[in-house]
N, C-alpha and C positions, 0 to 999 in steps of 0.2 A: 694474506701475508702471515709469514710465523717466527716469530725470534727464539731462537737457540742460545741460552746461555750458559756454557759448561764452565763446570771448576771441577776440583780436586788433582790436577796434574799436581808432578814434582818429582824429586831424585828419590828416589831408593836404592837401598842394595839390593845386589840378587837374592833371590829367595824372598821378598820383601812383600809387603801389598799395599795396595791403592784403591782405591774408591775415587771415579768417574762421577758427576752426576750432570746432567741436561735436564734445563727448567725449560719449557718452552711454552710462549703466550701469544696471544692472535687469536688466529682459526685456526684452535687447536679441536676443533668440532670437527674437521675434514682429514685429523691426520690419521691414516690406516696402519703405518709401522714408524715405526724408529729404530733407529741404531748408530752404531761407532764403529767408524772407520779409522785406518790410519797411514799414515804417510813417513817413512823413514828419508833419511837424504839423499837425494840420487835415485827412488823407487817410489814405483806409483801409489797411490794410494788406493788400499785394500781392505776388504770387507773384516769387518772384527768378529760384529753380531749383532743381529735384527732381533727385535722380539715385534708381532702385530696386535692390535689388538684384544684378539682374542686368547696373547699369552702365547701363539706358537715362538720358536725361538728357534735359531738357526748360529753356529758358529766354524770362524774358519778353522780348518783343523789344527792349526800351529798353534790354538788356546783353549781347545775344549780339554774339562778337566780341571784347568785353572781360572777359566776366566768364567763369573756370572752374569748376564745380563738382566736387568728385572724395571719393573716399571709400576710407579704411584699415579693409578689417572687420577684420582682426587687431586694430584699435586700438577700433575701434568707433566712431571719429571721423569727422566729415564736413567737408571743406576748403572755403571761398566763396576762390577767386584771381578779385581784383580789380584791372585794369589798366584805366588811361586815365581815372582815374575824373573825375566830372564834379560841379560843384555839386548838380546835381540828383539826386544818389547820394546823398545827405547824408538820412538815417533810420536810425531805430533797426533794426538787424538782429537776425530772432529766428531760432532754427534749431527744427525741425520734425519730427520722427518721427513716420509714420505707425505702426499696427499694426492689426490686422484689427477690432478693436472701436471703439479712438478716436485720433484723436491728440493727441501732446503738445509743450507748447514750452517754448523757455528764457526765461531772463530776459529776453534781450535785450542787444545789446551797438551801442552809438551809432558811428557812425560820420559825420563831419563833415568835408566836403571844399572847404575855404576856402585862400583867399591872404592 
């Protein structure tokens, strides 16, 4: 089992930035990637960006550029740095831990980027 706890959602304006972060605790000894997803109203929920352990890192293209993904295993934490952001960033962001049987997610933390 693994518990995902994100914070750092919230409003910004465009152009604005955010910081994501996922604590996650358990059998965090099994988990092989992490990442953040996200879900807008009406639309499914889409890949942000994986980083695996070994620091590869993958992003959809609607964020690379702007968005960084990055990770403290001491902490066990996974970072979303979010720069330039855009109205169309505005969805619920969930963070993601893979492990070699299933994966699991967090609540989810909103993030809404208005004027």
């Amino acid at each position: 089992q693994v518990q995902l706890v994100e914070s750092g959602g919230g409003l910004v304006q465009p152009g604005g930035s955010l910081r994501l972060s996922c604590a996650a605790s358990g059998s965090v000894f099994s988990i092989y990637a992490m990442g953040w997803y996200r879900q807008a109203p009406g639309k499914p929920r889409e890949l942000v960006a994986t980083i695996t352990n070994g620091g590869r890192t993958n992003y959809a293209d609607s964020v690379k550029g702007r968005f960084t993904i990055s990770r403290d295993n001491a902490k066990n934490t996974v970072y979303l740095q979010m720069n330039s952001l855009k109205s169309e960033d505005t969805a619920v962001y969930f963070c993601n831990a893979q492990l070699p049987i299933k994966g699991y997610w967090g609540q989810g933390t909103q993030v809404t980027v208005s004027s």
